[in-house]
VONUDO-684650 format. One record per residue (C-alpha): residue number from 1; residue in one letter; x, y, z. Coordinates in Angstrom, 1 decimal. Each point is the difference from the previous one (the first is absolute). Example, Ala and Ser with C-alpha at 12.3 -4.5 7.8 and 13.67 -1.06 7.14 Angstrom:
BEGIN
pos:code:u:v:w
1:a:12.3:-4.5:7.8;
2:s:1.4:3.4:-0.7;
! end
This chain:
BEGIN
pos:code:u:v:w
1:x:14.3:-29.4:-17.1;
2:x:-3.0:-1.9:1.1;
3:x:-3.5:1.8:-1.0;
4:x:-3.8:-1.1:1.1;
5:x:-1.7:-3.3:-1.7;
6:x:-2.0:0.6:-3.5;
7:x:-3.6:-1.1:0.0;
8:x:-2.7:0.3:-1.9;
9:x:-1.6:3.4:0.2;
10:x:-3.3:-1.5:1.4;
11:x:2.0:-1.7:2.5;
12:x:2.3:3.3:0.6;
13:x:-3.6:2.3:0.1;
14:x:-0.9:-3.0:2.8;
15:x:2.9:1.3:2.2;
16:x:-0.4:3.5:-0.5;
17:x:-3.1:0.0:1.1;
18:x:0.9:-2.3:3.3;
19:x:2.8:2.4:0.5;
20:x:-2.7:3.1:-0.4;
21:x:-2.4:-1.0:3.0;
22:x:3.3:0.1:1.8;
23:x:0.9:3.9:-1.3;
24:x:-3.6:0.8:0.9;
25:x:0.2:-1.1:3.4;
26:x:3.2:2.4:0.3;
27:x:-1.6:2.7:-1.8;
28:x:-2.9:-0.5:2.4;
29:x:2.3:0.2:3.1;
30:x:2.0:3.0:-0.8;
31:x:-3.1:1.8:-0.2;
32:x:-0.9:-1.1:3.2;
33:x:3.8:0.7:1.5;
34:x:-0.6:3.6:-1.8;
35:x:-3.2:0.3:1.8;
36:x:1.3:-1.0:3.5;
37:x:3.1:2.6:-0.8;
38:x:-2.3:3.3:-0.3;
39:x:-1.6:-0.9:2.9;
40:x:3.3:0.2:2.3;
41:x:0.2:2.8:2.2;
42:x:3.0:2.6:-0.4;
43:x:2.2:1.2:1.8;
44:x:1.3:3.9:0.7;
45:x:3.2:1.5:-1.6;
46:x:1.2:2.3:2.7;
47:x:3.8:1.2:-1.8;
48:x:0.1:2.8:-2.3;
49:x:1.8:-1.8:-2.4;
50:x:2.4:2.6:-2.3;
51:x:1.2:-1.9:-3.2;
52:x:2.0:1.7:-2.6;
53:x:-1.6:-0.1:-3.4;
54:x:1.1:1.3:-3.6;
55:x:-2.1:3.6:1.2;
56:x:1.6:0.5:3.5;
57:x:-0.9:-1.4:3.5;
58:x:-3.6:-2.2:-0.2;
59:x:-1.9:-1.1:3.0;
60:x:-1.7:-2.7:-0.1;
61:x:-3.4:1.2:-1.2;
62:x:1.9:1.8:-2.3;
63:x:0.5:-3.8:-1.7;
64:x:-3.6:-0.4:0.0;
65:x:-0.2:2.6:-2.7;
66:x:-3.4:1.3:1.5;
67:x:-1.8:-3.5:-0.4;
68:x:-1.0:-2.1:2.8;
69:x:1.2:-3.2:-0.4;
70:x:4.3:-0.3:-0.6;
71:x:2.0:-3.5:0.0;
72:x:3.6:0.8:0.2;
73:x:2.4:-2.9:-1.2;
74:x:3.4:0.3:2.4;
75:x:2.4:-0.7:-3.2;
76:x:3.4:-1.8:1.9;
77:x:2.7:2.1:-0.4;
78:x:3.8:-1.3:0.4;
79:x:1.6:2.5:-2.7;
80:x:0.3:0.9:-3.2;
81:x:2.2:-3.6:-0.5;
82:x:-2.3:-1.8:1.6;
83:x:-3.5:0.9:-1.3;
84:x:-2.9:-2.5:1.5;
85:x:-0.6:-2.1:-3.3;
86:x:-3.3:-1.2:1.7;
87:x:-1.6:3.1:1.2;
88:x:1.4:1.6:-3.7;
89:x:-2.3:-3.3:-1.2;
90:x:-2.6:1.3:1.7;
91:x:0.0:3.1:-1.1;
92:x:-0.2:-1.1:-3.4;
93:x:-2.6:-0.9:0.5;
94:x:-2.2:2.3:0.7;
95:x:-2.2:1.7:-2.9;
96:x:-1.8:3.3:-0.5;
97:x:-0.7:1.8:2.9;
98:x:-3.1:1.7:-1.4;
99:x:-2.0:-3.2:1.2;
100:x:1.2:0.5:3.5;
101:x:-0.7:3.6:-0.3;
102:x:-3.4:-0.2:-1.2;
103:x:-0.8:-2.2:3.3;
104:x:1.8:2.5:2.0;
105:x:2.9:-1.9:0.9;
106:x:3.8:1.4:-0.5;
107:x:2.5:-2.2:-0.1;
108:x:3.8:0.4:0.6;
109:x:3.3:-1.3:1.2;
110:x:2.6:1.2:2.3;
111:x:3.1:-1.0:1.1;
112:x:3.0:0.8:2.7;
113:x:2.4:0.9:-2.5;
114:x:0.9:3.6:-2.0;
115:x:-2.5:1.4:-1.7;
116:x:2.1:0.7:-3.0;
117:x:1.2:-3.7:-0.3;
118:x:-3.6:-1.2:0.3;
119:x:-1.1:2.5:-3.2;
120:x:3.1:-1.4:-1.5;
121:x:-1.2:-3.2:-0.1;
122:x:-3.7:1.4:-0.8;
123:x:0.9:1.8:-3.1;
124:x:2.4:-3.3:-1.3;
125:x:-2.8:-2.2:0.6;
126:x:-2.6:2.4:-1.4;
127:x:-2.6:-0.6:2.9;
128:x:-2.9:2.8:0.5;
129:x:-0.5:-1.0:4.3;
130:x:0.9:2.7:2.4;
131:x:2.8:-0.5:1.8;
132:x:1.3:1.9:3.0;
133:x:2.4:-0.8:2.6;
134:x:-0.3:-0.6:3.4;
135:x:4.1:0.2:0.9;
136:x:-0.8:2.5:3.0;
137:x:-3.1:-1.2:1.1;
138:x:-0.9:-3.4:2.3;
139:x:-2.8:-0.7:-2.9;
140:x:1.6:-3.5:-0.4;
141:x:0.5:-0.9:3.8;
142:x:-3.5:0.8:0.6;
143:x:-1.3:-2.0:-2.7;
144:x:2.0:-2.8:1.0;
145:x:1.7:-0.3:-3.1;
146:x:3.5:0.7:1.1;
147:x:2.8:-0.6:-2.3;
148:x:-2.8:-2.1:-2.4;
149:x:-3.0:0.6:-1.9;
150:x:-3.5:0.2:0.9;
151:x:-2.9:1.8:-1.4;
152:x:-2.8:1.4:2.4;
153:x:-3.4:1.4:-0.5;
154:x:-1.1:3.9:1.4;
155:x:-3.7:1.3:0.1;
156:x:-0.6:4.1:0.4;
157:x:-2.9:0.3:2.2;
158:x:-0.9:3.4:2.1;
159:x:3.3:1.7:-0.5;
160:x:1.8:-3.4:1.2;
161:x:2.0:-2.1:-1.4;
162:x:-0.2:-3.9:0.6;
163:x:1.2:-3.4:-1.0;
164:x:-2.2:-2.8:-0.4;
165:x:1.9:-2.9:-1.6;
166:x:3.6:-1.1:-0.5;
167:x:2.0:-3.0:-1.9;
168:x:3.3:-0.7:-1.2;
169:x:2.0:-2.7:-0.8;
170:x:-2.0:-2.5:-2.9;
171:x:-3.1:1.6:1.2;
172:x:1.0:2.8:-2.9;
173:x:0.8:-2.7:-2.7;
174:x:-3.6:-0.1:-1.5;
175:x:-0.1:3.8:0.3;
176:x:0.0:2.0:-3.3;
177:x:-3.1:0.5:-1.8;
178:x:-2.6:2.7:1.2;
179:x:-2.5:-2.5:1.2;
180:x:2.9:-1.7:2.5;
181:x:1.0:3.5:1.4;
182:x:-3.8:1.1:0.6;
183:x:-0.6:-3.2:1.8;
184:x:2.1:1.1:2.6;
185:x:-1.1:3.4:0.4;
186:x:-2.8:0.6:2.6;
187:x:-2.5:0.6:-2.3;
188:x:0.7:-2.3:-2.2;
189:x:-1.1:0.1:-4.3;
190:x:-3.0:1.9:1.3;
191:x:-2.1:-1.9:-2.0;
192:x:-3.9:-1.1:1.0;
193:x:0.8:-3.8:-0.5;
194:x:2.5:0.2:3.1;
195:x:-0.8:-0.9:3.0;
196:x:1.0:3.3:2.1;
197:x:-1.3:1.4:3.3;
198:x:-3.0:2.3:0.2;
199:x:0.9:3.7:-1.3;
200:x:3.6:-1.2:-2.3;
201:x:-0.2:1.7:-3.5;
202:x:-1.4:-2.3:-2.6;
203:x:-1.4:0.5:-3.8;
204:x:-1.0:-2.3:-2.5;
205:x:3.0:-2.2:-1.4;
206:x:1.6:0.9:-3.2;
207:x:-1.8:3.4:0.0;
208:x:3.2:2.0:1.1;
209:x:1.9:-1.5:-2.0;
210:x:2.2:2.1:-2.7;
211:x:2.8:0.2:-2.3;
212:x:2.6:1.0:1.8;
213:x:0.1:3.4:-1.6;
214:x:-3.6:-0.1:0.0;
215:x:-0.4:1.2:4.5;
216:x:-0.8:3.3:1.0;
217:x:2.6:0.6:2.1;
218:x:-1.2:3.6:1.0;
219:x:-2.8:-1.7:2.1;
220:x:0.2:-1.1:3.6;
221:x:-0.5:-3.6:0.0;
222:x:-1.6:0.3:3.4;
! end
């Protein structure tokens, strides 16, 4: 197995730090892509959407879990012999959902398939998401996600529900941490350093930040 040339470490620092202007130009441009994304328009969700979740029927503010920002991750589903190793990736990687929470943001998946395989596969997996299934409903037609995978954004705004960004395909490969799923949500890490429209909620960075145990999640994040 080839493996990269061995310098010496003053001329290995040297390309580092080439190769670091070039990260900070990309760091630099996601911002800006993150900017230009909270300041799309949205878009009205007209269905009453009925999922079937592990407490009965769910409508889709149900999902939202009485926050105002949800992103909903359509997990594939081709049966319990044929479970989406990609979208099962994905979910993988997702961490604690208290850091979401605490920016009042839900997140959860669904998928056209039986709710009692999909908490099958849950419970082997050990993953803490949400899940509800959307077998009766048009959810994934509407979304455009079809037979696939996709994962759209939803804002809760004077008793309506709408959606204001979408993405599939290798547009969810770099997704994972909390700061890539806030960065799609309309309002963003809420943080003062962003560049945000006039009125977004913003607070100093790192100030909200908390163990994960640490949140009060009796308070309204609003």
């Amino acid at each position: 197995m080839n493996h990269p040339p061995i310098v010496p470490t003053g001329d290995w620092q040297d390309a580092v730090n080439t190769l670091r202007v070039h990260e900070k130009a990309l760091t630099r441009q996601l911002d800006a892509v993150a900017a230009a994304r909270r300041r799309l328009p949205m878009t009205p969700v007209e269905q009453d959407y009925v999922f079937e979740g592990p407490s009965g029927p769910a409508s889709l503010t149900d999902l939202f879990q009485g926050r105002r920002q949800l992103i909903v991750y359509t997990f594939m589903w081709h049966g319990v012999d044929a479970v989406c190793s990609g979208c099962s990736m994905f979910t993988d990687n997702v961490g604690q959902l208290a850091h979401l929470n605490a920016r009042d943001v839900t997140l959860a998946l669904t998928s056209h398939g039986p709710l009692d395989d999909l908490l099958a596969l849950r419970r082997r997996m050990g993953w803490a998401l949400p899940w509800y299934s959307s077998l009766d409903n048009s959810f994934n037609a509407d979304m455009g996600t079809g037979d696939g995978f996709a994962l759209n954004v939803f804002l809760r705004a004077d008793d309506r529900i709408f959606r204001t960004y979408t993405t599939t395909a290798r547009g969810v490969e770099r997704l994972g941490s909390n700061w890539s799923f806030l960065d799609l949500t309309p309002y963003g890490r809420q943080e003062t350093w962003e560049d945000s429209p006039e009125g977004w909620p913003q607070t100093q960075p790192y100030q909200w930040w908390r163990l994960h145990d640490e949140y009060d999640m009796t308070k309204d994040p609003s």
